[in-house]
NUVO-430538 format. One record per atom (N, C-alpha, C): residue in one letter; x, y, z. Coordinates in steps of 0.05 Angstrom, whole numbers, plus 32768, in hexadecimal, padded with zeros to 4 digits. Layout:
N
AXYZ;...
REM end
This chain:
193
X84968B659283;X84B28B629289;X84BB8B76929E;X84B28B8E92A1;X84BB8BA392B6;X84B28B9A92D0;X849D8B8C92CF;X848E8B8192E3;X84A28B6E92F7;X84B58B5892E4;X84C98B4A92F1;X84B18B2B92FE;X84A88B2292E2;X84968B0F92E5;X84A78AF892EE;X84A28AEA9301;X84A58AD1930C;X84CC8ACF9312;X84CC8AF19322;X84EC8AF49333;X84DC8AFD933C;X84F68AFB935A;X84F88B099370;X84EA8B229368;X84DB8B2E9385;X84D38B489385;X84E28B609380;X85088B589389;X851A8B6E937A;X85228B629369;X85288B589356;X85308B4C9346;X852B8B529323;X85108B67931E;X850F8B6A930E;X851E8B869307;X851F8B8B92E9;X852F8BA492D9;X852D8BB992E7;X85178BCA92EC;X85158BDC9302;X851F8BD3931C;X85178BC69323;X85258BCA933E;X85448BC49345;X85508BB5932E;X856F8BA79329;X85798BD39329;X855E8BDC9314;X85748BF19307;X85768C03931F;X85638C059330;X85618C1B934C;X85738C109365;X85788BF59363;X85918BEE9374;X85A68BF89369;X85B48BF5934C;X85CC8C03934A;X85CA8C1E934B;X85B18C29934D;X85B88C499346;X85B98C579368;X85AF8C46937A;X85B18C489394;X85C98C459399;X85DD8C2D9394;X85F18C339390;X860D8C459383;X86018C4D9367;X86138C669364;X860B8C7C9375;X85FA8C809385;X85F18C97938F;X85EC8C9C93A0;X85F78C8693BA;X85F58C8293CA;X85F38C9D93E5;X86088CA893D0;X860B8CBE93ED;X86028CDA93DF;X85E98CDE93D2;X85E38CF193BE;X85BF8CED93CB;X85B78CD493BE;X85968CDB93BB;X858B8CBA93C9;X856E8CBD93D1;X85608CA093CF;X85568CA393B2;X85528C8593A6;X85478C8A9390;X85258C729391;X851D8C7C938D;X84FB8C749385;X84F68C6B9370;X84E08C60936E;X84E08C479358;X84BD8C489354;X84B58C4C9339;X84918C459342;X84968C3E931F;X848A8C1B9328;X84878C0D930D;X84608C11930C;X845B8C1692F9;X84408C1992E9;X84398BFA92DC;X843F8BED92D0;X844A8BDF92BC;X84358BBC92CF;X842A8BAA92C1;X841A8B9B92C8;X842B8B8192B2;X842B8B6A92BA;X84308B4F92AB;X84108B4E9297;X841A8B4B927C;X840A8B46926A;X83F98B609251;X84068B7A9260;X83F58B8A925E;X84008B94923D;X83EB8BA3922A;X83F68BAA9216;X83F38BCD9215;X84008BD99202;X84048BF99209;X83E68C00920E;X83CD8BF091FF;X83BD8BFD920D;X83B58BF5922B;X83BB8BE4922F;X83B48BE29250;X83CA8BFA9261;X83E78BFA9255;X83F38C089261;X83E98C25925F;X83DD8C28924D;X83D08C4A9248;X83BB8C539261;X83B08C3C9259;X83988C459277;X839D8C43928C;X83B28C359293;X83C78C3792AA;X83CC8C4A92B7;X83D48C5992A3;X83E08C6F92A5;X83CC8C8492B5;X83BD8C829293;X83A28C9792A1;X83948C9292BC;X83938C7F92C9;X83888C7D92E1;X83988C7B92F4;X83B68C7692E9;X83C98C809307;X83CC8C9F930D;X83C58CAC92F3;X83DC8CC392EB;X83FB8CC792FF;X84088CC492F2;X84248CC692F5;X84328CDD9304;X843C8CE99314;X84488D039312;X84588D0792FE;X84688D1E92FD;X84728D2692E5;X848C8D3292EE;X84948D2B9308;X84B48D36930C;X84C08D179311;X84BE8D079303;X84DB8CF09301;X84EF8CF992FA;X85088CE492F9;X851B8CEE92F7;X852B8CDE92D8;X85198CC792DC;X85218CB292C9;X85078CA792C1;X85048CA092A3;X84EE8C8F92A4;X84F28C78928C;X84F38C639294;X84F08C479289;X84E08C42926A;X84DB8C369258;X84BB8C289246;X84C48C1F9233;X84B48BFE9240;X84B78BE49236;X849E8BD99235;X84958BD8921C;X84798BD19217;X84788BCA91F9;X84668BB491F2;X84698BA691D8;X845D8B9191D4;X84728B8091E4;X84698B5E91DE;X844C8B5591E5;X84428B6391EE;X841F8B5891F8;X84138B6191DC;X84168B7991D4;X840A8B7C91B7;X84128B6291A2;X84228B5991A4;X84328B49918F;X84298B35919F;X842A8B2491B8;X84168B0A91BE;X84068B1091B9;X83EC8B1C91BB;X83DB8B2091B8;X83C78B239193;X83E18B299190;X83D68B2B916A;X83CA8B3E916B;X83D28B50916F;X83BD8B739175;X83C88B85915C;X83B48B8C914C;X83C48B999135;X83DD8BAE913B;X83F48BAC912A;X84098BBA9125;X84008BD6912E;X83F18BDD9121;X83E48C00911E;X83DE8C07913E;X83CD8BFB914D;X83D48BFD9164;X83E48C059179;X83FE8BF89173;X84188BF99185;X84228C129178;X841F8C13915E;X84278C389156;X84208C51915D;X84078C509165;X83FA8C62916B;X84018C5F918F;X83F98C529196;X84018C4E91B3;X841A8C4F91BE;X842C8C4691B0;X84488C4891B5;X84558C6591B7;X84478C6F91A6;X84568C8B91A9;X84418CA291C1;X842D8C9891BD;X841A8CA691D2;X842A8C9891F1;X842F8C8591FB;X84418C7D920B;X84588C859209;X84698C9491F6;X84838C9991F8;X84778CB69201;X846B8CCD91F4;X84638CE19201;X84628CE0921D;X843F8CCD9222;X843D8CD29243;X845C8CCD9256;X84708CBA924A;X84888CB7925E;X849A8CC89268;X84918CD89247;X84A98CFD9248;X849E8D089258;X847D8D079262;X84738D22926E;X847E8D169291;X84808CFD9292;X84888CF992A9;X84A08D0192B6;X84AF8D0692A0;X84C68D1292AC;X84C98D2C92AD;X84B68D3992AC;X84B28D5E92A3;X84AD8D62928A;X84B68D589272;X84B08D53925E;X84C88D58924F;X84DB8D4E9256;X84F58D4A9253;X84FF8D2D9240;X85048D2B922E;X85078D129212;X85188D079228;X85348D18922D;X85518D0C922D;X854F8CF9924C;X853C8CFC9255;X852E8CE7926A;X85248CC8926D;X851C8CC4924F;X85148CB19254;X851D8CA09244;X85228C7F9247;X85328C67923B;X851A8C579233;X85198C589218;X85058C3E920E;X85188C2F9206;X850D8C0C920B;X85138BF9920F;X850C8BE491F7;X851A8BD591EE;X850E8BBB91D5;X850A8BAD91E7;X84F18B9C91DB;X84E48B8191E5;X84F58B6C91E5;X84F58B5E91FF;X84F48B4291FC;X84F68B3291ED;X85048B1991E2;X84F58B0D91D0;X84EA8AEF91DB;X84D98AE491E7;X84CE8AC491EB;X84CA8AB691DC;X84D48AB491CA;X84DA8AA491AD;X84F38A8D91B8;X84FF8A9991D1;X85198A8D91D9;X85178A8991FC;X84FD8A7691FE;X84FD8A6A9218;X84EF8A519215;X84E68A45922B;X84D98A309229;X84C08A349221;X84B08A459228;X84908A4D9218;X84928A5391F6;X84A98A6591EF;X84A88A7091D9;X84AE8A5B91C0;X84C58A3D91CF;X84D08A3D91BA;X84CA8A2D919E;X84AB8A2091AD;X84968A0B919C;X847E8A199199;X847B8A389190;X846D8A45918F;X84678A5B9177;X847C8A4F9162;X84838A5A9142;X849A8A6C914D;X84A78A689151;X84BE8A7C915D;X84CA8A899150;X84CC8A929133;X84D38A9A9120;X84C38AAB911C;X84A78AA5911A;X848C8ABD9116;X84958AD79133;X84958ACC9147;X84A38ACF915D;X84B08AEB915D;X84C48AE49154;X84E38AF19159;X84DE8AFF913B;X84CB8AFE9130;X84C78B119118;X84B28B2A911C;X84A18B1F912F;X848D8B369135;X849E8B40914D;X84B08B37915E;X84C18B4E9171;X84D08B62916E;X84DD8B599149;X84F08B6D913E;X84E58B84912F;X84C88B779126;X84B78B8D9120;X84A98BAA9134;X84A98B9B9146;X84A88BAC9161;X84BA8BB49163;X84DC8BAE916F;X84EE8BBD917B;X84F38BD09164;X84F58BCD9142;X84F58BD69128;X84ED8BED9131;X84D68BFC9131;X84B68C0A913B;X84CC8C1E914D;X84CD8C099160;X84D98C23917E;X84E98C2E9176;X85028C1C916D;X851D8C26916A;X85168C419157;X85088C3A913C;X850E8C52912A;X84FB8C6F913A;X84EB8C649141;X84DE8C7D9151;X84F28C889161;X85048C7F916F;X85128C89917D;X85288C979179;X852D8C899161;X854C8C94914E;X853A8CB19141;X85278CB69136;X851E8CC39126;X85148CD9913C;X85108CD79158;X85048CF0916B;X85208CF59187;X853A8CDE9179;X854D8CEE9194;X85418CEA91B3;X853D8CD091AF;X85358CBE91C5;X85468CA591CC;X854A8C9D91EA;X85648C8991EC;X85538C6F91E7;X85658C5991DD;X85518C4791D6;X856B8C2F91E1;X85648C1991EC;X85708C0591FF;X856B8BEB91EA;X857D8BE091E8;X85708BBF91CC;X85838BAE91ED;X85708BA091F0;X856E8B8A920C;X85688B6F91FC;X855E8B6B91E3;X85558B5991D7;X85648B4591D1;X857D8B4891CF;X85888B3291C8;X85948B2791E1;X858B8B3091EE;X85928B1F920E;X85858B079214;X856B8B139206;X85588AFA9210;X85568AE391FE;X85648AEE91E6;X85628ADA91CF;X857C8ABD91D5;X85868ACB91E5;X859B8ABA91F8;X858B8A9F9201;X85718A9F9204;X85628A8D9225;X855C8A769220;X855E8A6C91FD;X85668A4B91FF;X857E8A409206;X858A8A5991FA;X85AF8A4791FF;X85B78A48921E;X85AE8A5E9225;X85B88A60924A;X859A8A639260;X85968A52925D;X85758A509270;X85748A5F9281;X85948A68928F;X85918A7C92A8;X85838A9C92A2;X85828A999288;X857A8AB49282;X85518AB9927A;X854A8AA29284;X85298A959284;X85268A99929F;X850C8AA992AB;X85048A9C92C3;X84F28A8192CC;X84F28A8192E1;X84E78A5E92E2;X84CF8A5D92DA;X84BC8A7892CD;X849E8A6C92BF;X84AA8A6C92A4;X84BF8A61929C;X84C38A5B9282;X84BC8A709262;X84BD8A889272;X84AF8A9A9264;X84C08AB99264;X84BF8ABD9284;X84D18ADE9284;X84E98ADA9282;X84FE8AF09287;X85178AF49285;X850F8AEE92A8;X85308AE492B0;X853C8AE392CA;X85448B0192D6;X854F8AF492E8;X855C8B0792F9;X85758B0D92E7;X858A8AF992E6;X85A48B0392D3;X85918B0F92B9;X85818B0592AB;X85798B129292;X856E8B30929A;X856B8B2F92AF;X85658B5592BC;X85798B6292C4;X858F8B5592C8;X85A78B6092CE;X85B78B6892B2;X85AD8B5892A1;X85C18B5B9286;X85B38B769279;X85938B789281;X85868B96927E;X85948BA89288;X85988BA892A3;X85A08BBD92B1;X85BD8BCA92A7;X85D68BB2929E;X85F08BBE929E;X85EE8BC6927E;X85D38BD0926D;X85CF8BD79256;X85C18BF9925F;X85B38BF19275;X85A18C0F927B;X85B48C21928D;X85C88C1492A3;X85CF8C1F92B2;X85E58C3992A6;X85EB8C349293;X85FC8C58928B;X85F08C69927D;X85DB8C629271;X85C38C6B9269;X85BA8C7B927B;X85B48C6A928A;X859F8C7F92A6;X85B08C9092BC;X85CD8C7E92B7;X85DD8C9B92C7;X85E18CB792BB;X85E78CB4929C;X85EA8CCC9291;X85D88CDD9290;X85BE8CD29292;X85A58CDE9296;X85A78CEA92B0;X85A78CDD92BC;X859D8CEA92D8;X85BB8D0292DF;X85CD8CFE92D4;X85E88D1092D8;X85DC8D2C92C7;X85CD8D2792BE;X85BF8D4492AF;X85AF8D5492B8;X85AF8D4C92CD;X85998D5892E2;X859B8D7092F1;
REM end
């Protein structure tokens, strides 16, 4: 999903969110953008990601949305726990190692598009809440900002505009409905600076 599968090249959440913040900030800073993040990948692909980009560590903001590939995939639960929070670490160190930096994100749900919706969609939208479940309390419990985007997408039978045309991702407007959820989020953040 960070990736902005099958939109425009600006069109996805990152880059929706680095246009508005170019715009609050117009006459302050450029702002930079480096997505990590691959279509399909699960925290462990994103882990080694990591390890072979290595990251710098003076961001200013940092993003993490990762899940649903564990959950397509049928990859044991235990997994995404251990990984999830080893991914929430490496994200803090990217920002200096600063918590109040970084916005984790709930999954998606594709239970509510054209791929998802003949596909047990109930099993679905049960293994996503078990996931976003997971983040959220981790987050509540370590004083970490946590973003629920999920019911946006659960929108994407009733308003198709919020499906992209592979019948599968969120749109452009469904990245936009991310953004006006992240964008005071990531101002107050970055106003802490």
């Amino acid at each position: 999903y960070t990736i902005g599968q099958a939109v425009c090249e600006t069109c996805s959440f990152p880059q929706q969110l680095r246009q508005s913040l170019v715009f609050e900030y117009s006459d302050r800073d450029t702002i930079d953008l480096k997505v990590i993040a691959k279509t399909g990948w699960t925290t462990s692909d994103l882990l080694g990601a990591i390890q072979t980009d290595d990251p710098a560590t003076d961001f200013d903001l940092v993003t993490l949305l990762i899940g649903v590939n564990n959950q397509f995939q049928s990859r044991p639960f235990e997994v995404y726990e251990t990984e999830f929070v080893e991914l929430v670490d490496k994200a803090i160190s990217f920002v200096g190692g600063d918590p109040s930096k970084l916005i984790v994100m709930s999954i998606p749900d594709y239970a509510f598009t054209p791929f998802g919706e003949f596909r047990n969609p109930s099993r679905i939208s049960a293994g996503i809440d078990r996931y976003n479940n997971y983040a959220q309390d981790y987050c509540q419990d370590n004083g970490l900002s946590y973003a629920y985007i999920t019911d946006i997408t659960r929108e994407g039978l009733d308003n198709p505009s919020l499906v992209a045309s592979d019948n599968l991702h969120p749109s452009t407007q469904a990245y936009s409905g991310f953004v006006e959820r992240l964008l005071p989020l990531a101002l107050a953040k970055l106003e802490q600076r």
